[in-house]
PyMOL commands that place a pseudoatom at each C-alpha (Angstrom):
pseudoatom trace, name=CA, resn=UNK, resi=1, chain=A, elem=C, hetatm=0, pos=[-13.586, -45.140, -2.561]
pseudoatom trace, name=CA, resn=UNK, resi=2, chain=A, elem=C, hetatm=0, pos=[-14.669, -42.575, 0.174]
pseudoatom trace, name=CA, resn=UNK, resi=3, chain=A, elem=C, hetatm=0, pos=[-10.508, -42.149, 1.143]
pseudoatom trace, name=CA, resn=UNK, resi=4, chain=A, elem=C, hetatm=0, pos=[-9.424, -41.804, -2.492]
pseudoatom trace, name=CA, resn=UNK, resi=5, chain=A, elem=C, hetatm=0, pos=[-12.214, -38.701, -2.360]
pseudoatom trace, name=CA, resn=UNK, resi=6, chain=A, elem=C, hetatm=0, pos=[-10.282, -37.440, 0.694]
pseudoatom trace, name=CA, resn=UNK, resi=7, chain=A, elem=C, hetatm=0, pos=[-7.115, -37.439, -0.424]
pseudoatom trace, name=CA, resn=UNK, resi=8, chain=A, elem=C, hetatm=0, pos=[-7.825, -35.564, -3.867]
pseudoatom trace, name=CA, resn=UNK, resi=9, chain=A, elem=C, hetatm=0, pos=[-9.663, -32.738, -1.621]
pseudoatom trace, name=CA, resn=UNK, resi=10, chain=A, elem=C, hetatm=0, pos=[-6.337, -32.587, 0.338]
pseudoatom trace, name=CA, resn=UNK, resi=11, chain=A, elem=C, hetatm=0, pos=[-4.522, -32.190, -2.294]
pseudoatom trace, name=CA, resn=UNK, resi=12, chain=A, elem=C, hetatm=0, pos=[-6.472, -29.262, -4.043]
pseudoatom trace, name=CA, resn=UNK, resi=13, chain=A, elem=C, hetatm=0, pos=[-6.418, -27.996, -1.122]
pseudoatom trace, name=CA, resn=UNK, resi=14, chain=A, elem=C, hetatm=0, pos=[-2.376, -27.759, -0.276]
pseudoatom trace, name=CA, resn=UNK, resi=15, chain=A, elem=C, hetatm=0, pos=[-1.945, -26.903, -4.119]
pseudoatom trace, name=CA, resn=UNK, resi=16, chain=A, elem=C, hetatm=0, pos=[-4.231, -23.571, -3.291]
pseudoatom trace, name=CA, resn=UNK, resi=17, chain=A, elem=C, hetatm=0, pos=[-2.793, -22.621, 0.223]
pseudoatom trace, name=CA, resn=UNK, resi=18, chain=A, elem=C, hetatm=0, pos=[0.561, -23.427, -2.156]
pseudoatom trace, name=CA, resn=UNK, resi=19, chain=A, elem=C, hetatm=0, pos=[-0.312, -20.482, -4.505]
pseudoatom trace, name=CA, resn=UNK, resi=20, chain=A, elem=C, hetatm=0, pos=[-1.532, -18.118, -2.020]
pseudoatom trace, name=CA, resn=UNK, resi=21, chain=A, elem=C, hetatm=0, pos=[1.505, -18.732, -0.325]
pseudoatom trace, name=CA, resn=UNK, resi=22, chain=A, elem=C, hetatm=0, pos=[3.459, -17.813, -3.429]
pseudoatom trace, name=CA, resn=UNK, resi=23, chain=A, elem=C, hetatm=0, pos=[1.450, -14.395, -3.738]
pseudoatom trace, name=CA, resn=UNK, resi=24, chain=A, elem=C, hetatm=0, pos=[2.643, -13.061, -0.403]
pseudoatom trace, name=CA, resn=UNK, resi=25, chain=A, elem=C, hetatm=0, pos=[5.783, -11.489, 0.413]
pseudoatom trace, name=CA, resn=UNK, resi=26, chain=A, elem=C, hetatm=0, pos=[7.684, -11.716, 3.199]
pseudoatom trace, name=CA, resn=UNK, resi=27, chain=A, elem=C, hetatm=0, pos=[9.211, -9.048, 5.518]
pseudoatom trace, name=CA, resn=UNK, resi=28, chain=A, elem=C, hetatm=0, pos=[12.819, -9.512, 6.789]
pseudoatom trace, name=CA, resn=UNK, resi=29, chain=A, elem=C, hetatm=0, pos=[14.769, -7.558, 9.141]
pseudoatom trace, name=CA, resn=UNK, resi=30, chain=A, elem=C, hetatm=0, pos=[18.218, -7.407, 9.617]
pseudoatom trace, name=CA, resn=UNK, resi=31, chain=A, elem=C, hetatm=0, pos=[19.574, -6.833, 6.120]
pseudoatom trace, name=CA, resn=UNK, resi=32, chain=A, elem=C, hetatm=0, pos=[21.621, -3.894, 4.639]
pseudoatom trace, name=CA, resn=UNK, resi=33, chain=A, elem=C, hetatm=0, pos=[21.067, -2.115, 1.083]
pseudoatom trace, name=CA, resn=UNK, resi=34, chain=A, elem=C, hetatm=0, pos=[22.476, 0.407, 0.358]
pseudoatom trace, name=CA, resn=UNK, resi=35, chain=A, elem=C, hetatm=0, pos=[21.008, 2.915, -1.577]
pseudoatom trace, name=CA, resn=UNK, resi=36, chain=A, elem=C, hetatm=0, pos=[23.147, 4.939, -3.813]
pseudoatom trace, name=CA, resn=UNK, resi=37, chain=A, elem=C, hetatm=0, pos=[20.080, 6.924, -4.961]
pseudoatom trace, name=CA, resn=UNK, resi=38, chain=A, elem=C, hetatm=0, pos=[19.108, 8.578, -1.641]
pseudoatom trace, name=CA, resn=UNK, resi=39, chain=A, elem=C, hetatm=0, pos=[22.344, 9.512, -0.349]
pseudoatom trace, name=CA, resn=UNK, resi=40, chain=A, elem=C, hetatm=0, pos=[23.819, 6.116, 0.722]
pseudoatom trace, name=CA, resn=UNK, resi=41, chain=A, elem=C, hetatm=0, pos=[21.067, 5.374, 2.935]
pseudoatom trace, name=CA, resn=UNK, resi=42, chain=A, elem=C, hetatm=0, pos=[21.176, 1.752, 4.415]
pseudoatom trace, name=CA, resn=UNK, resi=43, chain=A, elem=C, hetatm=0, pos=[18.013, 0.138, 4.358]
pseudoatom trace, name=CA, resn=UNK, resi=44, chain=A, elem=C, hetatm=0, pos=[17.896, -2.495, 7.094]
pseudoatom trace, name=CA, resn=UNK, resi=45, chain=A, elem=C, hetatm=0, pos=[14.260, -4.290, 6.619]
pseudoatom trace, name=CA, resn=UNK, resi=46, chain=A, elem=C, hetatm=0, pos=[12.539, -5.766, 3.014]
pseudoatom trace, name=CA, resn=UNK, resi=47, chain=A, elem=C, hetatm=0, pos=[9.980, -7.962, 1.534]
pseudoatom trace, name=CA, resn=UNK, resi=48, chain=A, elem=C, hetatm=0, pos=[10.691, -11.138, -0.762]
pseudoatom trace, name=CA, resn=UNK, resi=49, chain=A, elem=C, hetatm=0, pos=[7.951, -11.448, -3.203]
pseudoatom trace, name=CA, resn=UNK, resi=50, chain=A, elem=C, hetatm=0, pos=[7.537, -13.103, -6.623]
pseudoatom trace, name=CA, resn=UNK, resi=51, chain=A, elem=C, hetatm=0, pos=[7.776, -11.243, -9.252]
pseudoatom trace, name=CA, resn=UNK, resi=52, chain=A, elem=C, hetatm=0, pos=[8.120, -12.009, -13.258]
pseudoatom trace, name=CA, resn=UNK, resi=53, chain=A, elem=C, hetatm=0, pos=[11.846, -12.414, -14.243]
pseudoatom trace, name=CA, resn=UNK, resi=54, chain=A, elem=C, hetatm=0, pos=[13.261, -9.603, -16.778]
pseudoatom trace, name=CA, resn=UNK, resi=55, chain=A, elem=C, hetatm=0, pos=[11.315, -6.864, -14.509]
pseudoatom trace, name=CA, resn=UNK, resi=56, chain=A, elem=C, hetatm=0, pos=[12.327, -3.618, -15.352]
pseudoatom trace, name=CA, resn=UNK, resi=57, chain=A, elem=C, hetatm=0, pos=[12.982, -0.902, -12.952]
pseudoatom trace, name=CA, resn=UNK, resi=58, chain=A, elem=C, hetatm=0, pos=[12.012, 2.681, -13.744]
pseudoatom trace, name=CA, resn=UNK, resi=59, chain=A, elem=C, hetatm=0, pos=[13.837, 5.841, -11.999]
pseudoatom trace, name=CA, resn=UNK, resi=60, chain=A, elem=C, hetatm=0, pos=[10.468, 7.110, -11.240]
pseudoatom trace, name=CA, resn=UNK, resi=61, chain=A, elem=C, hetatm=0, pos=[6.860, 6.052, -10.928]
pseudoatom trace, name=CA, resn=UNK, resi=62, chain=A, elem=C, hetatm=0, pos=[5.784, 7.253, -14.555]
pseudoatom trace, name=CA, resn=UNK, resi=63, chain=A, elem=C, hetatm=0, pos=[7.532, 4.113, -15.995]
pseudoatom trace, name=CA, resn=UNK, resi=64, chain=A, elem=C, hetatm=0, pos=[9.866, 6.537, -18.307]
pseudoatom trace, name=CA, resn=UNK, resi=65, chain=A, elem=C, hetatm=0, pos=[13.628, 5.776, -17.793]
pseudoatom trace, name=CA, resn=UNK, resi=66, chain=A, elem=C, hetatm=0, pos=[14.759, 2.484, -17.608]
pseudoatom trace, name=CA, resn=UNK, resi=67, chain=A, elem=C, hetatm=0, pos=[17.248, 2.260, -14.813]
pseudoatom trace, name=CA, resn=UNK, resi=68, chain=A, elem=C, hetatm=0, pos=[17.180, -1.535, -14.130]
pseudoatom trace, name=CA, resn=UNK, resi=69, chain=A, elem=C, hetatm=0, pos=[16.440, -5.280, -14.338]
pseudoatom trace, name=CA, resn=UNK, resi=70, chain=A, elem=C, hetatm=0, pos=[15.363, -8.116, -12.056]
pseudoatom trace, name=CA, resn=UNK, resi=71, chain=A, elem=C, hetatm=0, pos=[16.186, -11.434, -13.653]
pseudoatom trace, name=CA, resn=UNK, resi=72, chain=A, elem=C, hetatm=0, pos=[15.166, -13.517, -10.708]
pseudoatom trace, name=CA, resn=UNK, resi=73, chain=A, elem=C, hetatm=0, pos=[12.067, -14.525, -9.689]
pseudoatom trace, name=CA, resn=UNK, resi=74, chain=A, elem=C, hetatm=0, pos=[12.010, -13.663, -6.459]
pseudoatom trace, name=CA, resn=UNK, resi=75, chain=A, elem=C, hetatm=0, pos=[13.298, -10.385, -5.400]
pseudoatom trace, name=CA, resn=UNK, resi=76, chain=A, elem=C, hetatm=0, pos=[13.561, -8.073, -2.569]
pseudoatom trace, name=CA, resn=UNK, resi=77, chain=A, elem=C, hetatm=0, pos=[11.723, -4.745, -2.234]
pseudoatom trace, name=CA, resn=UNK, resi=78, chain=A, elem=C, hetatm=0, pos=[12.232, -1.994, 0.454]
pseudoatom trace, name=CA, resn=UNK, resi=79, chain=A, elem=C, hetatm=0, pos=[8.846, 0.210, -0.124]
pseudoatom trace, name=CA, resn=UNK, resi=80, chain=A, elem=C, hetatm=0, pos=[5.880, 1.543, -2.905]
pseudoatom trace, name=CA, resn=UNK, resi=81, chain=A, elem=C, hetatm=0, pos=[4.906, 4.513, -4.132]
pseudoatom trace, name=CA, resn=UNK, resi=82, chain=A, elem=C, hetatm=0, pos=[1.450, 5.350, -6.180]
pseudoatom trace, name=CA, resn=UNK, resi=83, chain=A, elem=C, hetatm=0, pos=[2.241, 6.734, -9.868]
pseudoatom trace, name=CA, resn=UNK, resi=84, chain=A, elem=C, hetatm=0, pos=[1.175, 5.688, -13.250]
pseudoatom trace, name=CA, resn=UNK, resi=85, chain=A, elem=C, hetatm=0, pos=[-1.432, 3.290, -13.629]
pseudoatom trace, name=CA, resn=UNK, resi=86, chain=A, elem=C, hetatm=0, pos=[-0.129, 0.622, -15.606]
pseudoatom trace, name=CA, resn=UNK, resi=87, chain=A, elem=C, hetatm=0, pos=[-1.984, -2.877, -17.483]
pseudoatom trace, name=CA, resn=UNK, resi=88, chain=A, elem=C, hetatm=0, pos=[-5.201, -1.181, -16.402]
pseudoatom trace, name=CA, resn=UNK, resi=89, chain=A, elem=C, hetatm=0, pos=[-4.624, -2.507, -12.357]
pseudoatom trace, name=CA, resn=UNK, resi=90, chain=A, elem=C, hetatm=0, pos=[-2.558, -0.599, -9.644]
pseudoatom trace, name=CA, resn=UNK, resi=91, chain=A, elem=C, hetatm=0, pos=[-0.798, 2.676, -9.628]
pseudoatom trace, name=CA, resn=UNK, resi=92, chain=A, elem=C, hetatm=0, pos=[1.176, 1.029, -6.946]
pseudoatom trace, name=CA, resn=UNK, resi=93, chain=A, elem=C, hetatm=0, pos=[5.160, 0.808, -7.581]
pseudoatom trace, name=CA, resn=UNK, resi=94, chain=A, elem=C, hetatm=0, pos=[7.967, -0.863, -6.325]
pseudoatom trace, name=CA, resn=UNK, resi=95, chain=A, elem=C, hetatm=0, pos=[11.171, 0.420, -4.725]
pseudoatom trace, name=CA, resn=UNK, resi=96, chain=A, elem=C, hetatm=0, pos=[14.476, -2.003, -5.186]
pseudoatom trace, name=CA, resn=UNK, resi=97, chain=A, elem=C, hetatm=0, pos=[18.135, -2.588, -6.469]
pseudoatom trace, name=CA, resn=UNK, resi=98, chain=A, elem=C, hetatm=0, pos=[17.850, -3.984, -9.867]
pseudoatom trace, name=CA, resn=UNK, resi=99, chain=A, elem=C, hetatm=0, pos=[20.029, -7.321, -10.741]
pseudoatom trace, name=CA, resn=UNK, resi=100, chain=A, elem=C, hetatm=0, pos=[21.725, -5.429, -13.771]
pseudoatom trace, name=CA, resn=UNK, resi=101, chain=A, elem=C, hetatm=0, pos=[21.841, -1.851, -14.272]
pseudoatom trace, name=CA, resn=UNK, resi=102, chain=A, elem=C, hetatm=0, pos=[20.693, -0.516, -17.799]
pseudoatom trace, name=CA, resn=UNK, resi=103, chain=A, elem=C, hetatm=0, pos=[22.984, 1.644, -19.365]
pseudoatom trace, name=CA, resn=UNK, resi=104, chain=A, elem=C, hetatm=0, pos=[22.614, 5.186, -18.201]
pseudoatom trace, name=CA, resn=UNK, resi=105, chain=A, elem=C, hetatm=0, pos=[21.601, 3.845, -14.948]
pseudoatom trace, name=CA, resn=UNK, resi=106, chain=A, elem=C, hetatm=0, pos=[24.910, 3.817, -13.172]
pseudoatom trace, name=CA, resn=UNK, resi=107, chain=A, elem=C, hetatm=0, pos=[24.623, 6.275, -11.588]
pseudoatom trace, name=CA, resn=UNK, resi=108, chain=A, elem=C, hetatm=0, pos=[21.374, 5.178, -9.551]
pseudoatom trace, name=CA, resn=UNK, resi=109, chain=A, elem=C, hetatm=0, pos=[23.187, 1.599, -9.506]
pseudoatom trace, name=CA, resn=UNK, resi=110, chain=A, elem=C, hetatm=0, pos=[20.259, 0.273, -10.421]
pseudoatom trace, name=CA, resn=UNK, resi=111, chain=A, elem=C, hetatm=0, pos=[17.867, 1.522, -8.002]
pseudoatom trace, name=CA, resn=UNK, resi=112, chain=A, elem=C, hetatm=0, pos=[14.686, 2.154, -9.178]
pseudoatom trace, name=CA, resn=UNK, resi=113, chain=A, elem=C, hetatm=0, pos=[10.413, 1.281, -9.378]
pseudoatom trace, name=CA, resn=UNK, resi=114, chain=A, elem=C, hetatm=0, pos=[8.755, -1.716, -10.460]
pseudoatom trace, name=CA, resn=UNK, resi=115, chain=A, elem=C, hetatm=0, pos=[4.945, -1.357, -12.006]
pseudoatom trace, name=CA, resn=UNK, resi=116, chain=A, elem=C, hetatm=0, pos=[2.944, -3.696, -9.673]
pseudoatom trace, name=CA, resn=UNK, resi=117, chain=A, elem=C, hetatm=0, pos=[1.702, -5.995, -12.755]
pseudoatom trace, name=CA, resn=UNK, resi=118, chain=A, elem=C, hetatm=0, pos=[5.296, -7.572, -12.716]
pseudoatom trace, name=CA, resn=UNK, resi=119, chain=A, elem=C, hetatm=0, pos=[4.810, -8.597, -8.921]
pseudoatom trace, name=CA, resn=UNK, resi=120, chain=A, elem=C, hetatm=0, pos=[2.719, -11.769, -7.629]
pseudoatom trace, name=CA, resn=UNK, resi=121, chain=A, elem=C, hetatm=0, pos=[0.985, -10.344, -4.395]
pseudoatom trace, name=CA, resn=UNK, resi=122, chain=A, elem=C, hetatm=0, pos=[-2.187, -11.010, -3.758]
pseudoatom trace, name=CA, resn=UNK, resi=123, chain=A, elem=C, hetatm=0, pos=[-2.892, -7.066, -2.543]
pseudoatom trace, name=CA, resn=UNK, resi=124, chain=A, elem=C, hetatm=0, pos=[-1.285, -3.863, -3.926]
pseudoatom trace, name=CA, resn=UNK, resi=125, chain=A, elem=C, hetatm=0, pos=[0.339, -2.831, -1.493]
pseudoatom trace, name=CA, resn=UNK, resi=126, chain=A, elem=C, hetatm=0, pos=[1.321, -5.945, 0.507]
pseudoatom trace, name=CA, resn=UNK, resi=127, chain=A, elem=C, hetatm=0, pos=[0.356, -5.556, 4.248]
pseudoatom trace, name=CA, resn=UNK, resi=128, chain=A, elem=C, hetatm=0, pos=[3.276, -4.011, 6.340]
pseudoatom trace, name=CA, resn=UNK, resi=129, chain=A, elem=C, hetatm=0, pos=[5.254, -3.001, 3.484]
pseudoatom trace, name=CA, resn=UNK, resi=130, chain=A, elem=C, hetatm=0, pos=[5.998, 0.983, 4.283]
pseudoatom trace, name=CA, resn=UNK, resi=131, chain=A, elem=C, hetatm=0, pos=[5.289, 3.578, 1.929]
pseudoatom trace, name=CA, resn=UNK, resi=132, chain=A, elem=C, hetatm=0, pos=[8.184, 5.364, 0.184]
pseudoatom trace, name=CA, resn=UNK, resi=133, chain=A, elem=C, hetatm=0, pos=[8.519, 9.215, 1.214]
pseudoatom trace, name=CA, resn=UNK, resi=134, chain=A, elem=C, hetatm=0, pos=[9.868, 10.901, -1.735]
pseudoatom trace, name=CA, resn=UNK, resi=135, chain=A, elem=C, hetatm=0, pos=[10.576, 14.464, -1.836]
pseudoatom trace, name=CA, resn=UNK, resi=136, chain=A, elem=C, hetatm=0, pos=[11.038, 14.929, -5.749]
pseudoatom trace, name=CA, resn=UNK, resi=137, chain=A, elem=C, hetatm=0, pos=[12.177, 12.322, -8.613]
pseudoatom trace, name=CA, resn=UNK, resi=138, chain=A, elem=C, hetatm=0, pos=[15.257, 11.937, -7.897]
pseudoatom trace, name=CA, resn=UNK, resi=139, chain=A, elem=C, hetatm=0, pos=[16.119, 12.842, -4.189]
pseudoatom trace, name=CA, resn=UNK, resi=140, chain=A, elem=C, hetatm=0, pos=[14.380, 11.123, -1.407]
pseudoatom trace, name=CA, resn=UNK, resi=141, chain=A, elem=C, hetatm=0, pos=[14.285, 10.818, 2.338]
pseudoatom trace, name=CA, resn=UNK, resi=142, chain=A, elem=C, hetatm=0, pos=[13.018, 7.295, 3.196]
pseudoatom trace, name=CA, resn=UNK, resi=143, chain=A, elem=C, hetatm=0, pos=[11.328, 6.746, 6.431]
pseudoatom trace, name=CA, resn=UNK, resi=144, chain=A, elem=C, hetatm=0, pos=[12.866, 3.064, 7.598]
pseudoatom trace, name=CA, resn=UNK, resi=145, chain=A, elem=C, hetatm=0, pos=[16.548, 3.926, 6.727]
pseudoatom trace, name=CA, resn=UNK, resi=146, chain=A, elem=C, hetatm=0, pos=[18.934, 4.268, 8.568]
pseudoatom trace, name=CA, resn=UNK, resi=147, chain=A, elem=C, hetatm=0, pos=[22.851, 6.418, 7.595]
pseudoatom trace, name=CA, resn=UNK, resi=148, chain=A, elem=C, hetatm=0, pos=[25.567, 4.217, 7.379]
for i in range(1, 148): cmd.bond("trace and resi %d" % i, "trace and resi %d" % (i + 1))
show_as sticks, trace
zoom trace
């Protein structure tokens, strides 16, 4: 009886370190994206996090023009940005290459923010993940780029 009792505890308590595993990203160096919206920079470290499939990605932090759309659910992000408040939670946004590219964003291929109530972190921002450094809507200079 006593080791039946063990073994459910165990198990509630693999499913939880399970799910908080699940609502953490993780950082990854040594990859190249390209980003056709900041002047071919080549973006060479990300985070994989969960996020809800169909995300769409706005060409700037106010959630206004549709640009994109993540269809997995998993993506890769390169940096945030505060903006809008959206659902009532963070005014924290998400930098990335969507999956598809919404007509009229071609010519960002894609690239644009994703409201944080479409990602599964356990902390807006996620820990490590660098802040975007955005000089206006459209042009940026980001900080862990690097020319190709």
């Amino acid at each position: 009886m006593v080791m039946c009792a063990f073994t459910v505890w165990r198990l509630d308590d693999r499913s939880s370190a399970d799910a908080e595993s699940a609502k953490s990203c993780t950082e990854r160096g040594g990859v190249r994206h390209s980003d056709a919206r900041h002047g071919g920079y080549t973006w060479t470290e990300d985070f994989m996090c969960e996020n809800r499939p169909e995300t769409p990605l706005y060409l700037t932090v106010d959630g206004a023009e549709r640009v994109g759309t993540l269809e997995t659910r998993r993506s890769w992000f390169v940096c945030w940005e505060l903006g809008r408040v959206q659902d009532g939670r963070a005014p924290v946004w998400y930098y990335t290459q969507g999956d598809r590219t919404e007509p009229g964003g071609e010519r960002w291929e894609g690239w644009g923010f994703a409201g944080a109530e479409r990602l599964e972190v356990s902390a807006h921002p996620p820990p490590n993940m660098p802040r975007c450094r955005f000089e206006s809507p459209g042009g940026v200079s980001p900080a862990p780029a690097t020319p190709r």
